[in-house]
C-alpha positions in Angstrom: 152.3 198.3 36.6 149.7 196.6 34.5 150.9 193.0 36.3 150.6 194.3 39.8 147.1 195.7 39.3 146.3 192.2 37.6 147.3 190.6 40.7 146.1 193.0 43.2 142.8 192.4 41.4 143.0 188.0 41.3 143.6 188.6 45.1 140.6 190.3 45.9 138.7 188.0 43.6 140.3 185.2 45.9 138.9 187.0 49.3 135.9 187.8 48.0 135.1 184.5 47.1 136.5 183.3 50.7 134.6 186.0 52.2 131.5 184.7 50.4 132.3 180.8 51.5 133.1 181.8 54.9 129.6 183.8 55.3 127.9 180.7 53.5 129.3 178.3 55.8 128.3 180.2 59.3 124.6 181.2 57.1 124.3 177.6 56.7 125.1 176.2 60.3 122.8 178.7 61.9 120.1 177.9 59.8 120.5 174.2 60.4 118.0 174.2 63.0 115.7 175.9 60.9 116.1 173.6 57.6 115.7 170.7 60.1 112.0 172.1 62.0 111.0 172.3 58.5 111.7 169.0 57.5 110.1 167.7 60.9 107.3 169.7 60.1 106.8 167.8 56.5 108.6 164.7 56.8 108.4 163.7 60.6 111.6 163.8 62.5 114.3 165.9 61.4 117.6 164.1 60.1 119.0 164.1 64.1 122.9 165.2 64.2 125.7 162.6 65.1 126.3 164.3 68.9 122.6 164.1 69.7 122.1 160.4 68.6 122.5 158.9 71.9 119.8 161.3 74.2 117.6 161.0 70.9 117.9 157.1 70.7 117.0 157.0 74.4 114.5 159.4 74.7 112.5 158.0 71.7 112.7 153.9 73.2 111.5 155.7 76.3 108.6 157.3 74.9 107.8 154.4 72.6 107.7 151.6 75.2 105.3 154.0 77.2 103.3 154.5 74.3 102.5 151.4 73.5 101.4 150.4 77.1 98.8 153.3 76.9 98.0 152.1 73.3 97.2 148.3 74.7 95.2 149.8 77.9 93.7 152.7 75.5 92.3 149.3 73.1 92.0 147.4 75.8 89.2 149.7 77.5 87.3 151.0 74.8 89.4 154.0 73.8 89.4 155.0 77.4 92.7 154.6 79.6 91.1 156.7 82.8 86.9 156.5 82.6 85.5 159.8 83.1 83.8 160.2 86.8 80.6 160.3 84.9 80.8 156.9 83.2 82.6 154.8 85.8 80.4 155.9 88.5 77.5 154.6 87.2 77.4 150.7 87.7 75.1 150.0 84.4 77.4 151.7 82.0 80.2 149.4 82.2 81.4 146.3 81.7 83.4 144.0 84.6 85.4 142.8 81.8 87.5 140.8 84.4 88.9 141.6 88.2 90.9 144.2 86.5 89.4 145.7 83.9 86.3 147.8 83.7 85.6 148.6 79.9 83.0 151.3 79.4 79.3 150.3 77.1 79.6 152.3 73.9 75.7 151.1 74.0 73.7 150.5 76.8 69.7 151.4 76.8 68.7 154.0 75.2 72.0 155.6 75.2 75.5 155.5 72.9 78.6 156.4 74.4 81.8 156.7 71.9 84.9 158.3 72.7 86.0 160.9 70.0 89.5 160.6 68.4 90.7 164.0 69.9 89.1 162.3 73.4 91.5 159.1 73.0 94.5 161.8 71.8 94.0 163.3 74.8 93.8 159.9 77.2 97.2 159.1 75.8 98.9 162.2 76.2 97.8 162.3 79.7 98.8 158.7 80.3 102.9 159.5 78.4 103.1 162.6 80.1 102.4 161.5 83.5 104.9 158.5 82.8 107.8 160.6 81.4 109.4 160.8 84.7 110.8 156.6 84.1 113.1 158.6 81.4 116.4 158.7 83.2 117.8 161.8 81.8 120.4 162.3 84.8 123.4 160.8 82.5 123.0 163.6 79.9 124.0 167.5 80.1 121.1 168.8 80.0 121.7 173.1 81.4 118.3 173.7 81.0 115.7 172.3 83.0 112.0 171.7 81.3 108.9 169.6 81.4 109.1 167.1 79.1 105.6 166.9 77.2 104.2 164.4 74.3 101.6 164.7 71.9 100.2 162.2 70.2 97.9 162.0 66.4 96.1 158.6 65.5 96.4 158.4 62.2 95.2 156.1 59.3 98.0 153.5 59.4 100.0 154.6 62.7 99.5 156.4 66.1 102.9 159.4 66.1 104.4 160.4 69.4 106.2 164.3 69.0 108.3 165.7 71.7 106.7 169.3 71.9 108.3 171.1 74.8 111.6 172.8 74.9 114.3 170.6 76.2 118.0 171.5 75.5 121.1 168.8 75.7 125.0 170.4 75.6 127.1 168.4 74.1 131.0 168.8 73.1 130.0 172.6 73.8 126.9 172.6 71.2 123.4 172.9 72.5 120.1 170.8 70.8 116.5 171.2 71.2 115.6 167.7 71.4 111.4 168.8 70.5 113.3 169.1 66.7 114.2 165.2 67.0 112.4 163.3 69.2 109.6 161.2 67.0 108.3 157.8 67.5 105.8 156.3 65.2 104.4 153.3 65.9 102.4 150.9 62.8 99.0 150.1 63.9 95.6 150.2 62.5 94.3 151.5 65.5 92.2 154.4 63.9 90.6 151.5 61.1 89.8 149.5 64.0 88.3 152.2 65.8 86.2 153.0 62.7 84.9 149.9 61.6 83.9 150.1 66.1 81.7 152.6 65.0 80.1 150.8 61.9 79.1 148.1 64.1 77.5 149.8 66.6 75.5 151.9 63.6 74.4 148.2 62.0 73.3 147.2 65.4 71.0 150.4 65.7 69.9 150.1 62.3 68.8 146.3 62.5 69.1 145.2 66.0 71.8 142.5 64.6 72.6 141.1 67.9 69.0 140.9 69.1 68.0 139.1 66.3 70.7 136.5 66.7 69.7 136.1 70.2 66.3 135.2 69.7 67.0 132.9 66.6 69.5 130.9 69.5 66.5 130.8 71.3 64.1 129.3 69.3 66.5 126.8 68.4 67.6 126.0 71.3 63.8 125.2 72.1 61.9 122.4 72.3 63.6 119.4 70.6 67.2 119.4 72.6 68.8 117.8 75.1 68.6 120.7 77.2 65.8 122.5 76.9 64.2 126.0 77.5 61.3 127.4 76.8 60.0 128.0 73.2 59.0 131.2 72.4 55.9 129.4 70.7 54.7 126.1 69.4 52.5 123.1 71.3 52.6 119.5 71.5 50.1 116.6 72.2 51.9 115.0 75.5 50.2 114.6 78.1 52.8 115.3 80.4 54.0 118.5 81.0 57.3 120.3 80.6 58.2 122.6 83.7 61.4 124.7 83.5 62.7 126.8 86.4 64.0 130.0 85.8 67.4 129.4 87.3 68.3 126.7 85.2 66.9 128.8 81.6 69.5 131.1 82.7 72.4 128.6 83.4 71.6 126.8 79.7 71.2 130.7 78.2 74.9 131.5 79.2 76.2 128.2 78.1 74.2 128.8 75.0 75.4 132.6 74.5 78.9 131.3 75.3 79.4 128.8 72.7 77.3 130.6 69.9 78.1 134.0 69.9 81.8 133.1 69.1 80.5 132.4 65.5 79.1 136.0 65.1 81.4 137.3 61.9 82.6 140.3 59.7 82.1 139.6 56.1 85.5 140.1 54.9 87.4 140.6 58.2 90.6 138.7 58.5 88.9 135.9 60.3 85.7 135.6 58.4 84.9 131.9 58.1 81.0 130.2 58.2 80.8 127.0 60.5 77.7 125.7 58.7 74.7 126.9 56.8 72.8 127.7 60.5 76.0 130.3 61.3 75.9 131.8 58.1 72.3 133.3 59.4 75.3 134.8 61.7 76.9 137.3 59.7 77.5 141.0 59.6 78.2 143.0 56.6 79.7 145.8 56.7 81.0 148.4 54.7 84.7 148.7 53.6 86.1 146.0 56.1 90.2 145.4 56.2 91.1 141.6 55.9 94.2 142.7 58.0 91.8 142.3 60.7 89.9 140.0 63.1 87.0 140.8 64.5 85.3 138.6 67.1 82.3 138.7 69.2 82.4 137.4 73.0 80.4 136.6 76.0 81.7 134.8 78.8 79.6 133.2 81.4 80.4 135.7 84.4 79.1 138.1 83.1 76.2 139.7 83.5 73.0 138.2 83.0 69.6 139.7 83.4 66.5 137.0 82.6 62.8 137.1 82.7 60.5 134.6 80.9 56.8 135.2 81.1 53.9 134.0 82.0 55.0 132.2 85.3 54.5 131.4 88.6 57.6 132.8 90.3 60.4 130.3 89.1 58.1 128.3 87.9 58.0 128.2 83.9 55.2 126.0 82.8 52.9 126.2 79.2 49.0 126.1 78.7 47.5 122.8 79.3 44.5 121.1 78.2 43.3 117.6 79.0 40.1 116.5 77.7 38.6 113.1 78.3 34.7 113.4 77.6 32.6 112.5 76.3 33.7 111.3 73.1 37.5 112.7 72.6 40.3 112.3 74.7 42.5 115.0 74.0 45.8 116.4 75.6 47.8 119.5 74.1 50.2 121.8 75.3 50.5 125.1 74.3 53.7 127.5 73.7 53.7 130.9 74.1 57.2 132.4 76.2 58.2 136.1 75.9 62.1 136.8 77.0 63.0 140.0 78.8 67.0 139.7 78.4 69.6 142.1 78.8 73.5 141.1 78.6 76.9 142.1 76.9 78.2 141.4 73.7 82.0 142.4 73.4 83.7 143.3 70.2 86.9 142.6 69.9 88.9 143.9 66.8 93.1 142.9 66.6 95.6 144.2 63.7 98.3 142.3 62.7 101.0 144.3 64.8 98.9 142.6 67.7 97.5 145.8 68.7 93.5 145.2 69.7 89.8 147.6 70.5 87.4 146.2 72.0 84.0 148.0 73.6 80.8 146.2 74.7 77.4 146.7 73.6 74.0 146.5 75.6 72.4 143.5 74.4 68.7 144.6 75.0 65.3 142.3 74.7 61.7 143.0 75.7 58.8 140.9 74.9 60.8 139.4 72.4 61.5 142.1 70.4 65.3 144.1 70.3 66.7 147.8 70.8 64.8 148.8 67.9 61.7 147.9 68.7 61.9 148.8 72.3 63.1 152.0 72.3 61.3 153.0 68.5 64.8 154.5 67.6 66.5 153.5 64.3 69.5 156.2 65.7 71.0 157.1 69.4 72.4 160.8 70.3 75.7 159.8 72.1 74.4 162.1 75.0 75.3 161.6 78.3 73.7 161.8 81.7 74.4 164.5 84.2 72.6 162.8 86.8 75.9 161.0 88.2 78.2 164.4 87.3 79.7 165.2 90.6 78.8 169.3 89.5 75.3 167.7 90.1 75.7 166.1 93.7 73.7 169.3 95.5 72.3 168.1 98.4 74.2 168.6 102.0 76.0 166.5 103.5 74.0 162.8 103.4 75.5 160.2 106.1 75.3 156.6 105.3 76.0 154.2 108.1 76.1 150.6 107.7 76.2 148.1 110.4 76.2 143.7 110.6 73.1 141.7 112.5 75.3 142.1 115.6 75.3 145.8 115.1 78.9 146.2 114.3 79.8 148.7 111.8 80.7 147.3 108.5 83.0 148.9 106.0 83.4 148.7 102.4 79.9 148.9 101.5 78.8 150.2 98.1 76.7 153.1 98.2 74.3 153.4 95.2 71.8 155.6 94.5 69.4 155.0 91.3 66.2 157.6 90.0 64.5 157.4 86.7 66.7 154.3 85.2 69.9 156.0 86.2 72.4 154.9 88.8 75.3 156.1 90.7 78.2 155.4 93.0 78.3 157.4 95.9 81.3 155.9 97.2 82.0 153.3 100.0 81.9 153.3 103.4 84.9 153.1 105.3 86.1 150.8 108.4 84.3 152.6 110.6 81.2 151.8 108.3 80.3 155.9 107.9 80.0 157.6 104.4 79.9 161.1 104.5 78.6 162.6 101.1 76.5 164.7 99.0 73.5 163.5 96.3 72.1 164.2 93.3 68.7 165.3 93.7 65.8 163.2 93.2 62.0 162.8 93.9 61.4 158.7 93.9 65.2 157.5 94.2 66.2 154.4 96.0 69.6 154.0 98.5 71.4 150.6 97.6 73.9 149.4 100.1 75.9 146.5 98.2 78.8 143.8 99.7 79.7 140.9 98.4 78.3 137.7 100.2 75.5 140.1 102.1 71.6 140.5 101.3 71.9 144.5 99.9 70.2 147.2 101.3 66.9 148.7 99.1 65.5 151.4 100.4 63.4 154.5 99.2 65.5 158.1 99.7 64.3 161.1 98.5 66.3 163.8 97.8 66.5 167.6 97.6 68.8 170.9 98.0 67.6 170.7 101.9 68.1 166.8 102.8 70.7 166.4 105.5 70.0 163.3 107.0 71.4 160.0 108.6 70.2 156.8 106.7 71.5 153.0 106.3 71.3 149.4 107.3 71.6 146.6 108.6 73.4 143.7 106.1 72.7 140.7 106.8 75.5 137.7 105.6 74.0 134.9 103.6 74.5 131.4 105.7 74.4 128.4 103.5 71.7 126.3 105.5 70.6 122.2 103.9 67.7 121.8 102.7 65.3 118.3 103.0 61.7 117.6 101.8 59.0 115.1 102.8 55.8 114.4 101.4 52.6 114.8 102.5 50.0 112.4 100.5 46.9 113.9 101.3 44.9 110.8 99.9 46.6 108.3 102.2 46.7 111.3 104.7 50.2 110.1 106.0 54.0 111.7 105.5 56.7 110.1 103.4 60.0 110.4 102.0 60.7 111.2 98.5 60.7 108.7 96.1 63.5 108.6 93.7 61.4 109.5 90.5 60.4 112.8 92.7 61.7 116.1 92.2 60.6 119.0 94.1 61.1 122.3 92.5 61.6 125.3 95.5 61.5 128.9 96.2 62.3 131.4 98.7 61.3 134.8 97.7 61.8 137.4 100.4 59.6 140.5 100.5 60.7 143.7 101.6 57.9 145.9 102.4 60.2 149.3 102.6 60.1 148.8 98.3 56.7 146.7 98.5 59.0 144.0 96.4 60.9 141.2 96.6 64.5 141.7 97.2 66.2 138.3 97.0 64.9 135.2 95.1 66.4 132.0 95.7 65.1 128.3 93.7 66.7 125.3 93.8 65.5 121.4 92.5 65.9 118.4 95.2 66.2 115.6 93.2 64.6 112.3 95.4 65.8 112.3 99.2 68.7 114.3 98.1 69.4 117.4 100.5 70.8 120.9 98.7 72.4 124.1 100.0 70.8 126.9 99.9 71.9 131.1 101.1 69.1 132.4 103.1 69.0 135.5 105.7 66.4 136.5 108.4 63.3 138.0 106.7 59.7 137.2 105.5 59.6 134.5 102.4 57.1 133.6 100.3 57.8 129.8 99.5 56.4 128.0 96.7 57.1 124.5 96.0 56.0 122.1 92.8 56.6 118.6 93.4 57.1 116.4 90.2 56.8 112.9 89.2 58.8 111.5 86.3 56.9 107.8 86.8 55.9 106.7 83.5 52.0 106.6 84.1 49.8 104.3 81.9 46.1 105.3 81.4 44.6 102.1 80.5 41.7 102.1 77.6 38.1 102.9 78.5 35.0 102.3 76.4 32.2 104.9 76.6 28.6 105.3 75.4 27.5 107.4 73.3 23.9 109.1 74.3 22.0 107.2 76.9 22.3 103.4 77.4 25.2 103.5 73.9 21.4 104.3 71.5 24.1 106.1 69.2 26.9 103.6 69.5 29.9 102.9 72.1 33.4 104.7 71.8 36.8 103.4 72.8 39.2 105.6 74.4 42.9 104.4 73.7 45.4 103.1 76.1 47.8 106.2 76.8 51.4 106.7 78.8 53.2 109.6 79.9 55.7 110.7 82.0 56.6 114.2 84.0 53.6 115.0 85.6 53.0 117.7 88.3 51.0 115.8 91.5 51.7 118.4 94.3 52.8 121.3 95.7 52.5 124.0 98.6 52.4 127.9 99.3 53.0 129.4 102.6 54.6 132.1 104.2 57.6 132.0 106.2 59.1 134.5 109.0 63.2 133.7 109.7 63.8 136.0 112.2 66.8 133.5 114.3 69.3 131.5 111.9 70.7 129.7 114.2 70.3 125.9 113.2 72.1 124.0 110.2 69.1 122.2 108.0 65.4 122.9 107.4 63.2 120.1 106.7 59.9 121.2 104.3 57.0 119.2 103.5 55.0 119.1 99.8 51.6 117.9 99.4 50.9 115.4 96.9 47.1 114.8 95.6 48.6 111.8 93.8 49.4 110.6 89.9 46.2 110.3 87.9 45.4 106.4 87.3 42.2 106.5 85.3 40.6 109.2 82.5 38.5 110.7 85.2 41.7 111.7 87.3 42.9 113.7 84.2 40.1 115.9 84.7 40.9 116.7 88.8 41.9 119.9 88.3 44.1 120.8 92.4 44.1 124.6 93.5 47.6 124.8 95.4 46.8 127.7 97.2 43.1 126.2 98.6 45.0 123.1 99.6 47.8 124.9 101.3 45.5 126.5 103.3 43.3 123.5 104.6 46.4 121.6 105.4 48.7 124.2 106.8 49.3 122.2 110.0 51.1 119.8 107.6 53.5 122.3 105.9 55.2 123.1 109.2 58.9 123.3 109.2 61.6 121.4 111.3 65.0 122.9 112.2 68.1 120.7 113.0 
């Protein structure tokens, strides 16, 4: 009796503890999804279960070869993949990085642009989302339809991708959420190179780096080199004197920019080196800089660049002069003193070493000399933006733009820009049957640009209010390349002649447009001897200025002088002198093209000659006087 109760009672121990296993078992599998969203939640993906390896191994190369497409573009453009409406429309803030790529300022003026971290989150999860569809999923059983949906996180030392939506897979008869396996994490530095973005830009605000750099390229690149541009000060005692013209300055300032700016470094960054002690003047330091980094600053010749260089007489860039002969001192000196108006990009371009990149450009900004700082008397920038181009903004009615060719024929794909108080917008374009239809931001004082490449643009005034419904456009007229020849005029001889081959003649064509009371379209070129140039011109009024130049070495022989009447105080020898590039003519007249039909222009220059004694030195020849009383002379031919 005792027996049997002793093993009636081992058997219920024995399915108890069954019982207990069995109920631990089934506890355990249901909860597996559980213990596995916890460990996603802490340690990334959860531990993904032998059926589901194949969807989960495809899904995740999916979403990782996507991502890193929008990571390159996202780098690649400033931390922008799609620029907002309110950037992009507005020509000044961005950069034509190349024929493909548009890459947003993060400064330009007075204003910083910087995308936020959540902002770039949100341009890739946008950019994954909308590319999700590529994911075959068709040879997988997947009962329960959803939309697939990514988020990303930039993090310190990697950007993570997370399935987040609902999306079930049967297999062998089991159903998985995939959101509880689906993780790619991909090693960048992207949010270190995004930072040390930022501390740039703040150095450049705080000390106008860049600007600094620029000006110190200038000076050297002064007086003293092979090719020359104006010095922002100094003189010399030759008694020729140095012209520049304006488009030249700017061709030798983006060669210049080009090859120098490449030696702009990081202290500390991967690729820090010095080139010699003049670079090292070309250093930033920054704080708390990876060496697992490059950072590199560019500017390629394409792009854009905007030059002034005062005083001068339209291209013309000449210095003070001062010749003095008498009565005892012969004297000639040449005086310095150039202020640069300069505004160009600067792009920085930071890589890792999983080859991942950021790059942004900054507003390179001059005035008188002086950089952002000064100009704008701000050490720091509110990243605010404009409204003026915001679409929300766009309140007028319905504005019609039409734009038509010099044979009245409607011409399409026309830029339409419209500018007030230092901002611009794109309207849009016109289409083929040269017509945009469209509304405007308001503005008291705006002006209309119509823009195509190889035509003169469109300027013209439009004001603009809650009321303005009105028709407005152009004509665009096509630039026709047309030769170019110059004679001379020698009015002491009072005969014509050709060039001689020490003769350059410096030329201008400056159109006016009286609807802006400005010029719209400036034009110089340099005609070396009897050389004939090209040159784009379109019907209009110019205002043409010519400088002819002699670069005859010119000997002043010696001359003795008395000093006081009949030498009572003694006799003074003035010495023998040469020198060569010496200004001996020009012209100014005005010029109405109103036909364009012929292939070459023939131009004459005066010349009042090349001094041959003291007394010459002193001649001092008023251009515009002598234009005037020999105007018959200045007429043009057409061939």
């Amino acid at each position: 009796m005792f027996l049997n109760k002793r093993g009636q009672m081992t058997l219920f121990i024995i399915a108890g503890v069954v019982i207990l296993f069995v109920a631990f078992f089934f506890g355990y599998l249901q909860n597996e999804s559980l213990r596995q969203r916890v460990e996603s939640e802490l340690f990334g993906a959860a531990v993904v279960p032998e059926q589901a390896k194949g969807v989960v191994s495809y899904l995740d190369g999916c979403v990782e070869r996507i991502a890193k497409d929008g990571l390159m573009i996202l780098g690649s453009k400033g931390g922008y993949i799609k620029i907002p409406e309110q950037i992009g429309d507005n020509p000044k803030r961005v950069l034509e990085f190349d024929q493909n790529t548009k890459i947003p300022y993060w400064i330009y003026g007075d204003q910083k642009q910087i995308p936020t971290v959540e902002e770039m989150e949100q341009q890739l999860d946008t950019y994954i989302n909308s590319r999700l569809g590529e994911c075959d999923l068709s040879e997988f059983n997947i009962p329960k339809t959803s939309e697939l949906k990514i988020i990303s996180s930039i993090n310190d030392k990697s950007v993570i991708f997370k399935l987040v939506s609902g999306l079930d897979v049967l297999i062998k008869d089991k159903t998985f959420d995939l959101s509880d396996y689906v993780f790619v994490e991909i090693k960048t530095e992207f949010k270190n190179m995004f930072d040390i973005g930022k501390n740039i830009v703040s150095e450049e605000l705080k000390t106008s780096a860049l600007e600094y750099n620029t000006i110190n390229l200038i000076s050297t690149y002064g007086l003293g080199n092979k090719e020359e541009i104006p010095p922002i000060s100094g003189m010399d005692f030759d008694c020729g004197q140095k012209i520049w013209i304006k488009p030249e300055v700017k061709r030798i300032l983006r060669e210049v920019l080009t090859s120098n700016i490449i030696y702009l470094k990081v202290i500390g960054s991967g690729n820090y080196n010095v080139k010699s002690e003049f670079y090292d003047s070309m250093t930033w330091n920054l704080e708390s800089v990876a060496e697992n980094l490059d950072i590199n600053f560019l500017y390629y010749p394409e792009w854009p660049l905007f030059l002034d260089v005062y005083p001068s007489d339209g291209a013309v860039i000449r210095g003070n002069r001062i010749v003095n002969a008498f009565p005892i001192l012969f004297l000639c000196m040449n005086f310095y003193n150039f202020r640069y108006d300069m505004n160009y990009p600067v792009v920085v371009d930071i890589t890792d070493e999983f080859g991942y990149r950021f790059r942004f450009p900054i507003e390179v900004v001059i005035k008188d000399n002086f950089g952002r700082r000064r100009v704008f008397d701000t050490e720091f920038l509110d990243e605010k933006q404009s409204l003026f181009c915001d679409l929300d903004q766009r309140l007028s009615k319905d504005i019609t733009v039409v734009t038509v060719d010099k044979n009245n024929e409607r011409l399409g794909d026309v830029d339409v820009i419209y500018s007030c108080g230092g901002e611009s917008c794109t309207i849009g374009e016109t289409d083929d049957t040269g017509e945009l239809i469209a509304k405007f931001p308001l503005c008291y004082g705006g002006r209309l640009d119509l823009i195509k490449e190889d035509y003169l643009g469109v300027k013209q005034k439009l004001n603009v209010d809650e009321n303005t419904q009105v028709s407005v456009g152009g004509v665009l007229h096509k630039f026709e390349n047309k030769k170019v020849g110059v004679s001379v005029f020698d009015i002491k001889e009072n005969k014509k002649r050709e060039m001689r081959d020490d003769e350059k003649v410096i030329l201008q064509f400056n159109r006016f447009n009286a609807e802006i009371n400005d010029y719209d379209h400036y034009t110089a070129l340099v005609l070396n001897g009897t050389a004939k140039e090209e040159i784009k011109l379109v019907p209009g009024l110019y205002h043409v200025e010519m400088s002819l130049l002699s670069s005859r070495e010119i000997t002043i022989s010696s001359k003795t002088l008395n000093l006081g009447p009949l030498g009572i105080f003694g006799r003074k020898t003035l010495p023998e002198i040469k020198f060569d590039t010496m200004i001996e003519g020009g012209a100014k007249f005005e010029w109405f093209i109103d036909d364009t039909n012929f292939n070459e222009i023939g131009l004459t220059v005066l010349s009042w000659g090349l001094p041959k004694s003291y007394d010459d030195l002193n001649n001092d020849y008023n251009v515009d006087e002598l234009s005037l009383e020999h105007n018959t002379k200045l007429n043009l031919e057409f061939r």
